[in-house]
C-alpha positions in Angstrom: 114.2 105.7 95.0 111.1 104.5 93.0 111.2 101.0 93.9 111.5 100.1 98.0 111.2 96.2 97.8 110.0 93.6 100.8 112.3 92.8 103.6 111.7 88.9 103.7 112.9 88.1 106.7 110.9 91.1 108.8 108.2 90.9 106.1 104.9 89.2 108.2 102.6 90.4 105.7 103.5 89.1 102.6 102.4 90.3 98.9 99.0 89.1 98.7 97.7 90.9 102.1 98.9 94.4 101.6 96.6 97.3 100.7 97.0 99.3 97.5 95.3 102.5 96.1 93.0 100.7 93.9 91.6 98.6 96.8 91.5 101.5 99.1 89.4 102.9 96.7 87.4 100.5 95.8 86.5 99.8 99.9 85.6 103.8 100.1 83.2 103.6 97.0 81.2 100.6 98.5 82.2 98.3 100.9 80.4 95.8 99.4 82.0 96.1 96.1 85.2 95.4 98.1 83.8 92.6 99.7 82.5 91.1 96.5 86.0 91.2 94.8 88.6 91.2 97.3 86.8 88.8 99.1 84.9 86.5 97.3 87.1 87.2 94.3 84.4 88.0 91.8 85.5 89.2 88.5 84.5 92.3 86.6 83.9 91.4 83.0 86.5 91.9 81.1 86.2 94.6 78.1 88.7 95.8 75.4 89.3 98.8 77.3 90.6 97.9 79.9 93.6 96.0 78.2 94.1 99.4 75.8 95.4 101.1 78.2 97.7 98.7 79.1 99.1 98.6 75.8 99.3 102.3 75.4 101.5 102.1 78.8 103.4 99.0 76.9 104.2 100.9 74.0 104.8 104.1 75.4 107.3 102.9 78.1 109.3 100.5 75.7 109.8 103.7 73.6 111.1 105.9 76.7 113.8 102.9 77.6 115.2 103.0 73.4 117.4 105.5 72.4 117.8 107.0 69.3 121.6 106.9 69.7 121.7 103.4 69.5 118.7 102.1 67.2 117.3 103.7 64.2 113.5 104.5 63.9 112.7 101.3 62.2 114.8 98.6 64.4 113.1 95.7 65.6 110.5 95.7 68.9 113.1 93.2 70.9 116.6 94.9 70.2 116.1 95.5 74.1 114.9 92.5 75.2 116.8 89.8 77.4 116.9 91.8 80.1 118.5 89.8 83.3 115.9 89.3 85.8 116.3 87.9 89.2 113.9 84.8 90.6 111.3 87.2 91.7 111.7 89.3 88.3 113.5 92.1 89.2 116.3 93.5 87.0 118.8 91.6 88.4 122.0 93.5 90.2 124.0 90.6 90.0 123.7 89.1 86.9 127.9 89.2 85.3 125.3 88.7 81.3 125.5 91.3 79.3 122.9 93.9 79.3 121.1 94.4 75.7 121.9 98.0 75.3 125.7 97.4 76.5 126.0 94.9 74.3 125.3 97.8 70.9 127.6 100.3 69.8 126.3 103.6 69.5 125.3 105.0 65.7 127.5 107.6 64.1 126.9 110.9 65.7 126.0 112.1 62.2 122.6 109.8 62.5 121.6 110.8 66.0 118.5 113.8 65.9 120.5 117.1 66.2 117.2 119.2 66.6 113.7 118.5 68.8 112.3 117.9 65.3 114.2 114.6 64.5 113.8 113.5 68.2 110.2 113.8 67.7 110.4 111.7 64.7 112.3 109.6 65.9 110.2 108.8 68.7 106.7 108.7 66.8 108.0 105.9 64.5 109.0 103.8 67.2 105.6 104.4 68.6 104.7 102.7 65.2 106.7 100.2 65.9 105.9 98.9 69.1 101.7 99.8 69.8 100.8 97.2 66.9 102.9 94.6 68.7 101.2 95.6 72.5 97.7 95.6 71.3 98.2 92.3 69.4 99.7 91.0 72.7 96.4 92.6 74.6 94.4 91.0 72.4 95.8 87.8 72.7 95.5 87.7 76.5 91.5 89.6 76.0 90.8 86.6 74.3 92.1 83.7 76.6 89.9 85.4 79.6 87.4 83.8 81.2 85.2 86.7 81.4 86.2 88.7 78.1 83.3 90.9 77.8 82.4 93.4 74.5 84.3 93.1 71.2 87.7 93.5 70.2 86.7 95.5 67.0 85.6 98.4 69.2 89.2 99.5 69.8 90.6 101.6 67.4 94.4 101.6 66.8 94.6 104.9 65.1 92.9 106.1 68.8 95.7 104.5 70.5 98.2 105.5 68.5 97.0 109.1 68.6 97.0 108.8 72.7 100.7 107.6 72.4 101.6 110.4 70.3 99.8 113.0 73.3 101.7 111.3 75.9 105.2 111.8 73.4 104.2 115.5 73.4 103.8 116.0 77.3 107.4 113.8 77.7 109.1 116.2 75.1 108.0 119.3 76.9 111.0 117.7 79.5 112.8 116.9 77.4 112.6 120.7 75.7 113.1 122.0 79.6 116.2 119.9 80.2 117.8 121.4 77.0 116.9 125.0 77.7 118.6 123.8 81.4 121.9 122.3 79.9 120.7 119.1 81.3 119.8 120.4 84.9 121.8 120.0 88.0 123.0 116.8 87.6 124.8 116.8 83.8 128.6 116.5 84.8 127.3 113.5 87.1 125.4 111.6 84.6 128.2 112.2 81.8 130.6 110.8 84.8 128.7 107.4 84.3 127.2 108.0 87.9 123.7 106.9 88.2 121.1 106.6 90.8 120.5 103.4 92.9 117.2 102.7 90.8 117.9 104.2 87.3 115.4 104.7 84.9 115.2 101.7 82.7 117.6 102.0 79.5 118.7 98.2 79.2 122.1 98.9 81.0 123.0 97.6 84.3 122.6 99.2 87.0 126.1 101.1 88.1 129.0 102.3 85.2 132.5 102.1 86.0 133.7 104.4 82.9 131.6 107.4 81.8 128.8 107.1 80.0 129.0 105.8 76.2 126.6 109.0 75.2 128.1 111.6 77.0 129.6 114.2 74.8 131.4 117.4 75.6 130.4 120.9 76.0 127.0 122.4 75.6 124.0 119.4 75.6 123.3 117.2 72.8 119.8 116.2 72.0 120.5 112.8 72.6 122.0 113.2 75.7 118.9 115.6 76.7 116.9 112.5 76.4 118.6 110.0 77.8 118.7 112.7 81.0 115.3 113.1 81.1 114.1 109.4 81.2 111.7 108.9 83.7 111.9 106.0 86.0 109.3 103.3 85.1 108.7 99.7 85.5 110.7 98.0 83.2 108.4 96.3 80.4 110.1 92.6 81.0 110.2 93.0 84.9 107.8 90.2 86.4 104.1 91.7 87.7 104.3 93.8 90.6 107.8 92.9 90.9 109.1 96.9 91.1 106.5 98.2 93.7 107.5 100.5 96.4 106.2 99.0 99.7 106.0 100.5 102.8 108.2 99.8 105.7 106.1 98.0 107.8 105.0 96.2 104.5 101.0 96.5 104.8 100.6 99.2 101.6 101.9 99.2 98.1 102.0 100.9 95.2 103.8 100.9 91.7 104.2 104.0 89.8 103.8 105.3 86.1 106.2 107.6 85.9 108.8 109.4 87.8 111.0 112.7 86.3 113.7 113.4 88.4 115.9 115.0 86.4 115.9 118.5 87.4 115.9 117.7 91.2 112.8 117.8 91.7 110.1 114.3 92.0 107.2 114.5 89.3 105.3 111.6 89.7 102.9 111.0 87.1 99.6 108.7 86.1 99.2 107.8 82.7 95.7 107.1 81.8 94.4 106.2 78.4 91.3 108.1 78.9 89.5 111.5 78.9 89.3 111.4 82.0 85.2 112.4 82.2 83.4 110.2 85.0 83.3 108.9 88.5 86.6 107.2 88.5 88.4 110.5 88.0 88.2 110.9 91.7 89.8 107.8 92.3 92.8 108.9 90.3 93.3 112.1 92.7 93.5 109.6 95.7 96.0 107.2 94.2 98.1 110.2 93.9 98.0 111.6 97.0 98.5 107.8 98.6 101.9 107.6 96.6 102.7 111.4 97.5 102.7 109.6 101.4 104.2 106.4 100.0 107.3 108.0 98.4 107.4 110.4 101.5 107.7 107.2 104.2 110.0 104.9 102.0 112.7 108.2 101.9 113.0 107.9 105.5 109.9 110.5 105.9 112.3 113.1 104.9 111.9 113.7 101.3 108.7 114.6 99.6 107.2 114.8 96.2 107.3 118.2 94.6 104.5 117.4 91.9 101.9 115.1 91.1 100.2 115.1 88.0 97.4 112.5 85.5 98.5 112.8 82.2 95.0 112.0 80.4 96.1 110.8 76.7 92.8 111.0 75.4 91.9 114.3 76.1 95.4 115.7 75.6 95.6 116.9 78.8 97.3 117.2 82.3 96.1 117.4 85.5 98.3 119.2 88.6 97.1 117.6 91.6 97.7 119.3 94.9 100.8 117.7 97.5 99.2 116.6 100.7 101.3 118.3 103.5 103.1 116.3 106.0 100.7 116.9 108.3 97.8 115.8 106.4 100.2 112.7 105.2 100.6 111.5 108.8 97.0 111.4 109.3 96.9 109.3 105.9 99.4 106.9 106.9 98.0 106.7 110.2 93.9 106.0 108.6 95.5 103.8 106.2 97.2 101.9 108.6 93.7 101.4 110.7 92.0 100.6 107.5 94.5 98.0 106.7 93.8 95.8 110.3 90.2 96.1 109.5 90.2 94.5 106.1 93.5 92.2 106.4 94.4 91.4 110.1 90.9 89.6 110.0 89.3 88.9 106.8 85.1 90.6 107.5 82.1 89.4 107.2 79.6 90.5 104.2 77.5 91.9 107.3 81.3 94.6 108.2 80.6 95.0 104.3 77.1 96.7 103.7 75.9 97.8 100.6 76.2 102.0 101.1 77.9 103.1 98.5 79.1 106.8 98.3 77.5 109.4 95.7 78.3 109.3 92.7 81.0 112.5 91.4 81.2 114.4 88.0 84.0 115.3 85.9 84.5 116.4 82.8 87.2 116.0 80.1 90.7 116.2 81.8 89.4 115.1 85.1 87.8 118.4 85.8 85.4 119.3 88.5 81.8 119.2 87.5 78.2 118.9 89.1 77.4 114.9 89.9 75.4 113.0 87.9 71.9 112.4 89.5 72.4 108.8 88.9 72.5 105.8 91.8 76.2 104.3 91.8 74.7 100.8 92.2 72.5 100.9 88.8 75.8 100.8 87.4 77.3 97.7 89.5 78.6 94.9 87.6 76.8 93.1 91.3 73.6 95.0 90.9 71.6 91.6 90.3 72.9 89.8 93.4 73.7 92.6 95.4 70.6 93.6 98.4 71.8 97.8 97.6 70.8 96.6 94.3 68.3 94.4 93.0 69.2 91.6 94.2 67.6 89.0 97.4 68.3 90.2 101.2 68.8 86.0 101.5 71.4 83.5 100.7 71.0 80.1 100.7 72.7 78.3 103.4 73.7 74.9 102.9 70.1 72.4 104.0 69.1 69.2 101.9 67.3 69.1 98.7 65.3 66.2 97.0 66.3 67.1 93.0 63.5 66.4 90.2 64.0 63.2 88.8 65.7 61.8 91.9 64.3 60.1 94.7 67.6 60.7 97.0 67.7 63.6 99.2 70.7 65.6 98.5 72.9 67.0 101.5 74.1 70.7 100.7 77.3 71.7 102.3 77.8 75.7 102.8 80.7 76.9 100.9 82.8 78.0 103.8 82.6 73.7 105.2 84.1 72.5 102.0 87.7 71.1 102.9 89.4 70.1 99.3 92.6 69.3 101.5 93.8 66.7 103.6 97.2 66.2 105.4 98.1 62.4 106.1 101.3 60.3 106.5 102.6 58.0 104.0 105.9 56.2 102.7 107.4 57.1 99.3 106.7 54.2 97.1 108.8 55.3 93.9 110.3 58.3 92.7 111.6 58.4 89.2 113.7 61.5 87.6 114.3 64.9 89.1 117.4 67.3 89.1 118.0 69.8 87.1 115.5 71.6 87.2 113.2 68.8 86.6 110.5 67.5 89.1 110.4 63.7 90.3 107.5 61.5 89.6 106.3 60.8 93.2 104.0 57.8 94.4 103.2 57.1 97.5 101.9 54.2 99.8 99.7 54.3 102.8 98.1 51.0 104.0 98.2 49.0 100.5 96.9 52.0 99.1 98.7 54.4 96.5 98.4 57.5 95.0 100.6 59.7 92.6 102.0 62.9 93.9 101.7 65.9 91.4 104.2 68.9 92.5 102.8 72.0 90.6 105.3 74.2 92.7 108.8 74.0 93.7 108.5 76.3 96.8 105.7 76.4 99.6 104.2 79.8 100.6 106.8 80.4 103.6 109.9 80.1 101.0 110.3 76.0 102.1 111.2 74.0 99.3 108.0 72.0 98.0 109.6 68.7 99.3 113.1 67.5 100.1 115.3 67.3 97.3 116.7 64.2 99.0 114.0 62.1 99.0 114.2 58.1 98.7 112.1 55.2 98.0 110.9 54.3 101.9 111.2 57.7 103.9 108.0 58.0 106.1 107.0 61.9 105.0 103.5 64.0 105.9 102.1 65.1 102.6 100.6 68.4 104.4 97.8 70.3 102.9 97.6 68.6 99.6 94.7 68.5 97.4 93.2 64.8 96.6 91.3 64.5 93.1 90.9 61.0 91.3 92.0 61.1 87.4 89.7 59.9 84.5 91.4 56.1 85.4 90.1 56.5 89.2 93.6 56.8 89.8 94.1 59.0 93.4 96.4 62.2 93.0 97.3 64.2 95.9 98.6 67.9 94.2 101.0 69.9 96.3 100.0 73.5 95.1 101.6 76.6 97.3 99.3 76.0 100.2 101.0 72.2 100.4 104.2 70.7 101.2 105.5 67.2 101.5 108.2 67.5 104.7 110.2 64.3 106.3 107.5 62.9 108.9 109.0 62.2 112.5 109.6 58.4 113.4 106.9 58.6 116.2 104.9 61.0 114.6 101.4 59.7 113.7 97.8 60.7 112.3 94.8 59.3 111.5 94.2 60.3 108.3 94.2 57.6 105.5 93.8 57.7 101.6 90.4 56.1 102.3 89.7 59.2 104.0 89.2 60.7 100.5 85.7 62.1 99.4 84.6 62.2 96.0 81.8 63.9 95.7 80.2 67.1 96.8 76.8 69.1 97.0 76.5 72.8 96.9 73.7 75.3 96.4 74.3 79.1 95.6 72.7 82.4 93.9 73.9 82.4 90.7 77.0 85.4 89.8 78.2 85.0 86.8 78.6 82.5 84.3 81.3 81.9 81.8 83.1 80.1 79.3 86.5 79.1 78.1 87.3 77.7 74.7 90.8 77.2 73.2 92.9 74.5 70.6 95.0 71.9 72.3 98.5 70.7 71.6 97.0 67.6 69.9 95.2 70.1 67.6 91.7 69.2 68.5 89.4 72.1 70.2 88.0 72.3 73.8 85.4 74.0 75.4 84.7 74.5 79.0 81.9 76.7 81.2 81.3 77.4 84.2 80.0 79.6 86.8 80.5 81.6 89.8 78.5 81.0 93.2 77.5 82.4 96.1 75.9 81.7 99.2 75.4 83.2 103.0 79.2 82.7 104.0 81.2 82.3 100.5 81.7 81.8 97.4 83.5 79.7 94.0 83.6 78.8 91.0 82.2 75.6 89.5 83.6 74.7 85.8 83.6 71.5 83.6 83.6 70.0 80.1 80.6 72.3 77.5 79.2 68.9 77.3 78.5 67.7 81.0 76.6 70.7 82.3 73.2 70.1 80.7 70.6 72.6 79.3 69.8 74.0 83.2 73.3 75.9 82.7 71.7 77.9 79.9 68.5 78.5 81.2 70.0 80.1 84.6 69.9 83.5 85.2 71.9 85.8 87.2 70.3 85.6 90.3 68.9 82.3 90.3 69.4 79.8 93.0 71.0 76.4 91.7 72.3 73.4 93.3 75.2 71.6 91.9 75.1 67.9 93.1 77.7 65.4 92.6 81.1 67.8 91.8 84.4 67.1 93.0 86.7 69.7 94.1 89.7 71.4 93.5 92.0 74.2 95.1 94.8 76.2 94.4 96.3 78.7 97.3 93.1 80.3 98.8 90.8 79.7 95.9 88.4 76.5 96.1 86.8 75.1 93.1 83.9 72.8 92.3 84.8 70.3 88.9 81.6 69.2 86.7 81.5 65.7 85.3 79.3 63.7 83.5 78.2 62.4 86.5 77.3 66.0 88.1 73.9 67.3 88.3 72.7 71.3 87.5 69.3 72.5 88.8 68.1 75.6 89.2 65.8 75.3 92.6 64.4 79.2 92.4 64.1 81.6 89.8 64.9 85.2 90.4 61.9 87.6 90.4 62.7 89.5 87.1 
């Protein structure tokens, strides 16, 4: 069972406050590196790499689901597509659609690859097929990041391609296994139609009630030695993180590669589109050994993984990693757990967060062993500039006043931590116009003579609640909790209702003494300069935009302030990382956790102390 999903009712910790490998990791390498980006959310710039591999996993999972029974070498990317998924996008069990590969009638046996040969063939030209289409798709979202880093002509498709064609190799040598086998254990079974409670993707449903359309009879077909060996893997239309396996107690989860299964025995395997030479190597060997524990506790703690492997695509290699025992899986579970209260029961300070990181560790190609570099692991921090390990200040700046050049008003700064973009009050519905189907009403309420327009971005609070009751009328009294107030260009108020808000039926005596009027504006924040960044794009109307912005820190937090190219002014190009700036005059925004400072024309950028360079 590959995929354990949450228990909402009994599920307290809920999907954005579990632990995973990578930031189990990440909080074991440095602290402060955790800290920065779990935390403060900073983000890593984004290079081409790190969206390669991704489309090497794309492509070389949308080949494993195909079959060469059913679709010739050359058939379109999407013959698979329209797979039924549920509201959280899952496959969904209960969809009574057709499934796309139901829906196709199997090719003439003559056609189907009689020998390993045409298998491979087979295999490598819908390799051809599909990688073009992933890395285009990779490109595509590279390009719309705010902090796409490098260049896109660094990534080589022949490279990829070759890496795809490695990891076809190492899934053929199971495929060659389960033929020498007769299929394994489990042959009759599968020709039966039976199939395990998470079968591996193939674009059928999930249960048969007739025996498989492939099966054939008497000694194993090629075709049907494939179709055995399938690993289980996230389906490539499932939603993000939708197929994890979380633990019972729902505070740890993780989502595998791969998963063979075939023979009786659990493989699970990392695909990496790497060599594997370098720090993170080590990091790999952890993951593993977490999901060895993982699979372990979601089976009832009573069935265990008989192999773990990395399957490095660019060196053309695999890596055996060694099974932690139960014992020393125990005492995982047990650290992780402790770990896991630390970091997410209460969110720490930067001071529970210093800047120690561990030595750096060597490996060579394949992930192998070797003698550590002499280098420091912070002169290769994307936060070296702002980090104290580093070279950055031991000070933040902490809120104070400010008197800005040019300006003979003294500017109040508000620490990042004080800014409240939200504000619960009671109104009465004014107007509501549309709704149903689907579709959202236009809300506007009244409070006092005073109005405002609400704008539902969500149709279901954080807690599963609806957004706002589907029922509502022109004059029911209702408490618009949490929402975010922002005025439009016309000075128009809109209140947003965002996860983190709700509009709920307000109680006849209920009362609070909020108003509209309550509403500020305008803000003033300093911070040490992060990161900077920019954002252009076309709109629907044809004509182009552009938008920067920047990411801020001070002694207790940190966020993002963005706005039109045009209204930042020349101090946004002459800040460095580092620098101190004050941004006077923004209005804010929020969605979920995340605050955000907006620029207008009105806005003021000054940079108030230069970083010693």
């Amino acid at each position: 069972m590959p995929v354990r999903l949450a228990v909402k009712d009994v599920d307290s910790v809920g999907p954005y406050n579990r632990l995973s490998a990578s930031q189990v990791n990440a909080y074991k390498t440095c602290s402060r590196l955790w800290f920065y980006q779990k935390v403060l959310r900073f983000k890593m710039p984004q290079i081409p790499v790190l969206f390669v591999g991704r489309a090497v996993e794309e492509a070389f999972c949308r080949m494993l689901q195909e079959s060469p029974a059913l679709l010739i070498d050359t058939a379109s990317s999407d013959t698979l597509s329209n797979i039924p998924l549920d509201e959280d996008g899952v496959p969904s069990r209960n969809s009574e659609g057709p499934w796309p590969a139901d829906r196709l009638l199997a090719l003439p046996v003559k056609m189907w690859p009689s020998d390993l040969e045409a298998l491979r063939s087979w295999a490598q030209n819908r390799l051809k097929v599909h990688l073009p289409l992933a890395l285009q798709a990779m490109k595509e979202e590279w390009e719309k990041d705010e902090r796409k880093a490098g260049d896109w002509s660094s990534v080589d498709p022949e490279r990829c391609l070759d890496m795809c064609l490695k990891g076809l190799e190492m899934h053929l040598a199971e495929v060659q296994r389960c033929h020498d086998a007769n299929g394994g254990p489990n042959l009759e079974q599968w020709r039966k139609g039976v199939r395990p409670e998470w079968p591996a993707p193939d674009g059928r449903r999930y249960e048969m009630s007739l025996r498989h359309p492939l099966a054939q009879e008497g000694p194993l077909a090629w075709v049907e030695a494939w179709e055995i060996t399938r690993p289980w893997f996230v389906d490539p239309h499932a939603g993000k993180f939708a197929m994890n396996a979380i633990h019972p107690e729902h505070w740890f989860q993780g989502e595998y590669d791969l998963v063979y299964r075939w023979d009786g025995r659990i493989n699970i395997v990392d695909l990496k589109a790497s060599i594997g030479a370098g720090d993170r190597s080590g990091n790999y060997v952890e993951q593993l050994r977490m999901y060895a524990m993982l699979w372990w506790v979601t089976h009832d703690r009573e069935q265990q993984v008989d192999a773990l492997q990395i399957w490095y695509l660019g060196a053309n290699s695999i890596k055996e990693i060694e099974v932690p025992t139960v014992a020393e899986m125990e005492v995982m579970e047990s650290d992780l757990e402790t770990l896991w209260k630390q970091l997410k029961a209460t969110t720490p300070s930067m001071e529970d967060c210093p800047p120690d990181p561990m030595p750096m560790r060597g490996f060579t190609s394949g992930g192998v062993p070797a003698e550590a570099p002499m280098e420091k692991r912070c002169s290769s921090c994307d936060w070296n500039l702002v980090c104290p390990g580093g070279d950055g200040p031991e000070h933040l700046p902490d809120g104070g006043s400010v008197r800005l050049p040019g300006s003979s008003a003294t500017f109040d700064l508000t620490p990042i931590q004080e800014l409240e973009p939200r504000m619960t009050l009671i109104a009465e519905v004014f107007s509501i116009i549309g709704g149903g189907d689907g579709r959202r009403p236009k809300i506007k309420i009244e409070q006092g003579g005073h109005f405002a327009t609400l704008q539902l971005l969500v149709d279901t609070h954080q807690d599963g609640q609806p957004a706002w009751p589907t029922d509502l009328a022109k004059g029911d009294r209702v408490r618009l909790d949490g929402v975010v107030p922002s005025a439009n260009y016309k000075g128009e108020l809109q209140l947003k209702v965002d996860p983190h808000a709700i509009v709920v039926y307000a109680g006849k005596n209920e009362h609070l003494e909020a108003t509209l009027l309550d509403f500020r504006a305008r803000w003033n924040v300093t911070g040490r300069l992060v990161y900077r960044f920019e954002k252009k794009g076309v709109g629907r109307n044809g004509k182009s935009w552009h938008r920067k912005g920047m990411m801020l820190m001070d002694a207790h937090g940190s966020m993002k302030v963005e706005g039109w190219a045009a209204d930042w002014g020349p101090q946004y190009d002459l800040a460095e990382i580092g620098d101190t700036l004050v941004a006077a005059n923004i209005s804010l925004d929020a969605w979920a956790i995340d605050v955000k400072g907006q620029i207008n024309r009105n806005s003021k950028i000054q940079i108030t102390e230069r970083v010693d360079r």
